[in-house]
C-alpha positions in Angstrom: 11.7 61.8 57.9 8.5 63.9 58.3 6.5 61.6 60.8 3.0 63.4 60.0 0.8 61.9 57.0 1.4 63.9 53.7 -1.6 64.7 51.9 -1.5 61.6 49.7 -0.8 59.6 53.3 -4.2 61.2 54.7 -5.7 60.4 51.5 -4.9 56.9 51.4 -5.4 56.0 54.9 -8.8 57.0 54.4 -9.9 55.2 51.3 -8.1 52.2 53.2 -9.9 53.0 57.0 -13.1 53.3 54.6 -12.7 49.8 52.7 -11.7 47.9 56.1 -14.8 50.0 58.0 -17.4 48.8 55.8 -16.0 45.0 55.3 -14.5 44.1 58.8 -15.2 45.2 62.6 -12.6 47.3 64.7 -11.0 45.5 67.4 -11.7 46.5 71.0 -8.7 46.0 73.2 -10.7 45.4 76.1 -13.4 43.1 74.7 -10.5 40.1 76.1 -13.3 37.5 75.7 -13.9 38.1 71.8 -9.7 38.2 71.3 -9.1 36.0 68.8 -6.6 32.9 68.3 -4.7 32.0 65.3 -3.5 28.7 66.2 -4.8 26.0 65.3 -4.3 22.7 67.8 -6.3 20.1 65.3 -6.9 19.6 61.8 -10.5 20.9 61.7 -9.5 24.0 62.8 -6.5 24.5 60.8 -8.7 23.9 58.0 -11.1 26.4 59.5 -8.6 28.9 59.8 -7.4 28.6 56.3 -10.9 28.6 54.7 -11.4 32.0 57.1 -8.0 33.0 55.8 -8.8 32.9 52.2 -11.9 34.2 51.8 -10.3 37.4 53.4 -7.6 37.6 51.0 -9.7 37.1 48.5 -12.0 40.4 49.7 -8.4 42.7 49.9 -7.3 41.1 46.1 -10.6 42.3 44.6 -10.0 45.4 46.3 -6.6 46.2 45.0 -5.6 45.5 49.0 -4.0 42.0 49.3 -0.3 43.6 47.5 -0.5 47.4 47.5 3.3 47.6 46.2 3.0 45.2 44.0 3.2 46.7 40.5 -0.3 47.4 39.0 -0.2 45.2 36.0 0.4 42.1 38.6 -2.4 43.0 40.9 -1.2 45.4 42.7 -1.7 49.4 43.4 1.8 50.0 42.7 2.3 52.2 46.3 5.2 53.3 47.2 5.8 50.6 50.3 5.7 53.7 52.6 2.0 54.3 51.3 1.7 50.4 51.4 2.3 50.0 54.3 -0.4 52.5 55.6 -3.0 49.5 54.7 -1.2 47.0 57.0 -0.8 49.3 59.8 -4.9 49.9 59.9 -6.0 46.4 59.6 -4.1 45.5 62.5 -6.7 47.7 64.4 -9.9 45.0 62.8 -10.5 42.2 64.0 -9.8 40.0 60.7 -8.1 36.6 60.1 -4.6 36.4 60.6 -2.0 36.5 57.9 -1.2 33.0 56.8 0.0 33.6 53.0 2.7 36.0 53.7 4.9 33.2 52.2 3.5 33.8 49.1 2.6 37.4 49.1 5.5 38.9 51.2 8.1 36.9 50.1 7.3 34.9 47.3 5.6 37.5 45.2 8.2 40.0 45.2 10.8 37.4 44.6 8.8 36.4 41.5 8.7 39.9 40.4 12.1 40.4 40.2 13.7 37.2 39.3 10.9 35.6 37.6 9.9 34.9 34.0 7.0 36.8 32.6 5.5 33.7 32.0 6.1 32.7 35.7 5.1 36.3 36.7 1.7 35.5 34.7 1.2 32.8 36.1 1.7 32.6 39.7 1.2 36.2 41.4 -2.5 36.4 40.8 -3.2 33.4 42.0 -1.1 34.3 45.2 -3.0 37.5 45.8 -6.3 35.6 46.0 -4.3 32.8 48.2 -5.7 30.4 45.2 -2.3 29.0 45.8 -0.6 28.8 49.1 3.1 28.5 49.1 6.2 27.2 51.2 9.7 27.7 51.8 11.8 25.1 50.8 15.2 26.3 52.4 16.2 24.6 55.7 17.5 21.0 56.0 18.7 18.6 58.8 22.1 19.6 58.3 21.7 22.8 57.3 19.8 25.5 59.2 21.4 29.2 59.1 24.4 27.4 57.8 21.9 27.6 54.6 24.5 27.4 52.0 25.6 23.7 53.1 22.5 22.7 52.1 22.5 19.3 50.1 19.1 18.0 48.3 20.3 17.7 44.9 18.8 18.3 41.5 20.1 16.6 38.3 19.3 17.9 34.7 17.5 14.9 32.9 17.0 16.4 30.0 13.9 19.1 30.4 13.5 17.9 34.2 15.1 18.4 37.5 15.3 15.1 39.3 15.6 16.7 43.0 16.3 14.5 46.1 16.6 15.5 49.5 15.4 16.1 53.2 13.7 19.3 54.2 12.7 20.2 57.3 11.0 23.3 59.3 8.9 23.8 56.6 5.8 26.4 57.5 2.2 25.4 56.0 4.2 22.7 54.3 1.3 20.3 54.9 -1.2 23.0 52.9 0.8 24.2 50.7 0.2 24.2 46.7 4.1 25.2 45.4 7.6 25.9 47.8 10.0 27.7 46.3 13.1 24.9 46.4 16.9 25.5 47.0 18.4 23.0 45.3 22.1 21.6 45.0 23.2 21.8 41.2 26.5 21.6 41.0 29.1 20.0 43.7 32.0 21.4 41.9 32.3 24.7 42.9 32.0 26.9 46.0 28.6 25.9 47.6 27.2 29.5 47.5 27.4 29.2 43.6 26.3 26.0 43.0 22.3 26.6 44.1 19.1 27.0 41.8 15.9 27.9 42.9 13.0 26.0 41.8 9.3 25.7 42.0 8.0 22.5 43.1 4.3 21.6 43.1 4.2 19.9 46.0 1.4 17.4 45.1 4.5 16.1 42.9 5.2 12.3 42.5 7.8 11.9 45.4 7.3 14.5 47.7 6.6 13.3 51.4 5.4 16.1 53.8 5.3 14.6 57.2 4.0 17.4 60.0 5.7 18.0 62.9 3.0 17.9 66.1 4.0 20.3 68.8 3.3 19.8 72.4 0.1 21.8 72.7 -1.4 19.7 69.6 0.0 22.9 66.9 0.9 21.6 63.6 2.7 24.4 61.8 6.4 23.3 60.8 7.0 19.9 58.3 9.3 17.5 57.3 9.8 17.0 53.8 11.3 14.2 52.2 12.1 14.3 48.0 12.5 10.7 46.5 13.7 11.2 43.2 10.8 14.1 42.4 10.9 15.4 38.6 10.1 19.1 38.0 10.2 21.0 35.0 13.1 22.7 33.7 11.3 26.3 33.1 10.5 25.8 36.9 13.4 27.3 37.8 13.2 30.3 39.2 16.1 32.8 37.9 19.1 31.7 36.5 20.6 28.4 36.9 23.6 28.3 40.0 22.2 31.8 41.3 19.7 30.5 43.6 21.9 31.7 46.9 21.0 35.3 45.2 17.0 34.4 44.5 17.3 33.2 48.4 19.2 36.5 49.7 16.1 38.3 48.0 13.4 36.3 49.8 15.0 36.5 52.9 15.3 40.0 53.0 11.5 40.2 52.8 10.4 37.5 55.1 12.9 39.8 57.7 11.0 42.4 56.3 7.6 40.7 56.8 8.2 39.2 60.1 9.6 42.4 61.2 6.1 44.4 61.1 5.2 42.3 63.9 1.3 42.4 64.3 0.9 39.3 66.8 -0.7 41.6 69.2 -0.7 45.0 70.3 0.1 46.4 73.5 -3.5 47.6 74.2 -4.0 44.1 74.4 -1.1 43.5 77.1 -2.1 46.3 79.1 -6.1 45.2 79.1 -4.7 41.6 80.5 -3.0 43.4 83.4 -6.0 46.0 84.2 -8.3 42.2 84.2 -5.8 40.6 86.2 -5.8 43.7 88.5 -2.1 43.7 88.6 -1.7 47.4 87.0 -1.2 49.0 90.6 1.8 46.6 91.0 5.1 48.7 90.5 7.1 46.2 88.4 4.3 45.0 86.5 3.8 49.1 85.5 7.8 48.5 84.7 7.6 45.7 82.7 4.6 47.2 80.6 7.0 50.6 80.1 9.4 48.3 78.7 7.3 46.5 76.4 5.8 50.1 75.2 8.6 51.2 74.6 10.1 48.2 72.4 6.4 48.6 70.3 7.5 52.3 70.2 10.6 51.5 68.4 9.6 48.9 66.2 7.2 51.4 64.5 9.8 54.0 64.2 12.0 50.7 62.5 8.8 49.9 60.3 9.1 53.6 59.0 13.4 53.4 58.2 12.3 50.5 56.0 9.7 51.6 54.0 11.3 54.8 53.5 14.5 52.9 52.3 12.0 51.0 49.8 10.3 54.1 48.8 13.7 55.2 47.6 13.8 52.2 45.5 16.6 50.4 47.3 15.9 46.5 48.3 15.2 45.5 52.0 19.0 45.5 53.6 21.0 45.3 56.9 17.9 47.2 58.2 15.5 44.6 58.0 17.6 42.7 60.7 17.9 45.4 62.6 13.7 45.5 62.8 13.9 41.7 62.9 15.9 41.3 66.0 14.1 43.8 67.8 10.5 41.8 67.3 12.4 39.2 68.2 13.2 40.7 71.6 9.5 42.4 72.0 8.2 39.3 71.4 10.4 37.5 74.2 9.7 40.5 76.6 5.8 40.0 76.0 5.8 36.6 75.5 7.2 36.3 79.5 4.5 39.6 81.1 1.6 38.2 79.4 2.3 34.5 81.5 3.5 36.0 84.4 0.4 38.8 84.2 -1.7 35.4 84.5 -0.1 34.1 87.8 -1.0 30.0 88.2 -3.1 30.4 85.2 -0.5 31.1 82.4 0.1 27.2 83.0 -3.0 26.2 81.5 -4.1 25.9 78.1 -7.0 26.0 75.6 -10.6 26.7 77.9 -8.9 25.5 80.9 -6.8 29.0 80.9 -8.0 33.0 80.8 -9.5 34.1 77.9 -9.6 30.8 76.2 -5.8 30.5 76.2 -5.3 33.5 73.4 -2.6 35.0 76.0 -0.8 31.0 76.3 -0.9 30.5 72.2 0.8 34.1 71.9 3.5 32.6 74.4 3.9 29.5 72.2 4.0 31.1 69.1 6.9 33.5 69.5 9.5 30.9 68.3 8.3 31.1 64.8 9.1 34.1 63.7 12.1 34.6 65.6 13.7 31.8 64.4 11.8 31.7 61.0 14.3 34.2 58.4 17.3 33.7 60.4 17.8 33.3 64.3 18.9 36.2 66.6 22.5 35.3 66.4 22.5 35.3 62.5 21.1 39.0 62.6 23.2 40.4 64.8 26.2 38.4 62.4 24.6 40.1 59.4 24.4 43.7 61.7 28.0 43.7 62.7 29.3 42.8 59.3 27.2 44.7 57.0 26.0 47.6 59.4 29.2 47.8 62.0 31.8 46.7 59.7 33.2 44.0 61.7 35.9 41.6 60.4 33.7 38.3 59.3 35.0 34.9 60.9 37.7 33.4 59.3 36.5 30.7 57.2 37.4 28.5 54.2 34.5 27.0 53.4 33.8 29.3 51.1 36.6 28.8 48.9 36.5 25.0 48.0 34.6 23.1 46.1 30.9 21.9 47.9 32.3 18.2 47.2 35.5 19.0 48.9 34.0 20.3 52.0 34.1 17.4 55.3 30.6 16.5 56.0 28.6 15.2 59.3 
């Protein structure tokens, strides 16, 4: 592909430099002292982070901003993703709240947009794009992680309700969120791939538990959640019923997708850390900072094979976890410099540590997204069978009936 900015590129990269110019400031890489932090390590400041959070979407959905590719009718520009993703590249360069509703409006929007109901489409996207209502991910459970399809909360029909029990667990924003998209089993009797439904669960719902999971640096951002019996309307489902493995192969693809822009930090940022920790003179430290230029280098050229694959109309494939691992890796890479560019200060935390610990909460946060859409192992699973053509595993688990199958 043509790497240079087409006129309509250049055209909307300046209405969208010009919108972010006159309602945000730029970031200076240097200016280490004003770098923000997006994790929270009490409730107070999750809840300032949120309120931040949403009063920034709201400024991009009145804008036309918050979903460029989203069809126009549904709040959207309707941009091609390549021209969509023009928006997202710049206002990575402001110094603006972090993205916390990319549940809703990276994966759960376009999921709603193509397996929804009008009604549900109605209903739900616009008051995603104004982060009106925050939403979850439903997917994982004790007993099954990337072994998704073994999940088993149930749901049984009760007339016009789903009567869902269950465990979840690993849940993002859980403890804030309005609605989770649920995976739900439906029926035992038949391979468990084809025996899912997705469903929408307001999660303020008699029944549902969310119990947050403290990490060690005080963090709260992945739940338990517990279903007792919780009854949900039958036009809550979302698509048809038993095809909820295909409504979840859709959302994954675009949390890949979505995780795979990266946007944590930049490398400006890395390399102003090692010019204050006067360590850019060192010859393996220049090395290591190659290496992690590089692996930004070829995320971006990833970035563009995927948009340009969506601007052909085809749906985020193989690709997506081929841009997933490698942020995966980046972040590893530059989760390790920026501690070790710290010496005896990457042990600290919070004001104790440089820069108000901005460089330590980038090191603790890189497990979430590269576990979050599917862990390293189930990429490169998904790249050798879909991508390499590799013989899959032989398995039988596929074949029988979810009831048949030995459990834990």
């Amino acid at each position: 592909m043509d790497f240079d900015d087409t006129p309509e590129e250049r055209a909307v990269r300046a209405e969208a430099v010009a919108w972010l110019e006159a309602n945000a400031k730029r970031t200076v890489a240097d200016d280490l002292d004003r770098m923000r932090t997006h994790r929270a390590h009490d409730e107070a400041h999750d809840a300032e982070l949120l309120a931040e959070g949403r009063a920034w979407q709201r400024r991009k959905a009145e804008a036309g901003w918050a979903a460029p590719s989203w069809p126009v009718e549904y709040g959207g520009r309707g941009l091609p993703p390549l021209l969509a993703g023009i928006f997202a590249g710049e206002e990575q360069r402001f110094d603006v709240p972090a993205n916390m509703f990319s549940v809703g409006v990276g994966m759960v929007g376009p999921t709603v947009i193509e397996w929804g109901t009008e009604d549900q489409r109605r209903t739900h996207l616009p008051r995603i794009l104004t982060a009106e209502d925050v939403w979850c991910q439903l997917f994982s459970e004790p007993g099954a992680g990337s072994d998704l399809a073994g999940l088993s909360t149930r749901a049984v029909r009760d007339g016009d309700e789903w009567v869902v029990t269950g465990q979840k667990v690993w849940t993002s924003a859980a403890h804030y969120a309005d609605l989770g998209i649920l995976l739900a089993r439906t029926d035992p009797e038949v391979p468990k791939h084809r025996g899912i439904t997705a469903i929408v669960v307001p999660m303020d719902s008699p029944g549902v538990d969310v119990r947050p999971l403290r990490q060690i640096d005080g963090a709260i951002h992945f739940n338990e959640v517990f279903l007792d019996e919780v009854r949900v309307p039958v036009d809550h489902t979302l698509g048809p019923e038993g095809q909820g493995w295909s409504v979840a192969v859709t959302m994954l693809a675009h949390e890949r997708a979505s995780i795979g822009g990266g946007g944590m930090y930049g490398f400006d940022q890395v390399a102003a850390l090692a010019r204050s920790m006067g360590q850019v003179d060192d010859p393996v430290v220049r090395q290591r900072l190659a290496d992690l230029h590089t692996r930004f280098e070829v995320l971006r050229f990833l970035g563009y094979r995927v948009r340009t694959a969506a601007s052909r109309g085809e749906l985020p494939g193989p690709e997506s976890s081929v841009m997933k691992l490698a942020v995966s890796a980046l972040y590893e890479t530059g989760g390790d410099l920026v501690i070790a560019l710290q010496g005896p200060a990457g042990m600290l935390s919070g004001d104790d540590a440089p820069y108000r610990g901005a460089f330590v909460d980038l090191f603790m946060s890189q497990w979430a997204p590269r576990i979050g859409g599917g862990t390293d192992q189930v990429q490169r699973n998904i790249i050798g069978e879909r991508v390499l053509g590799l013989p899959r595993e032989p398995r039988t688990d596929t074949t029988l009936a979810f009831k048949d199958l030995p459990r834990a």
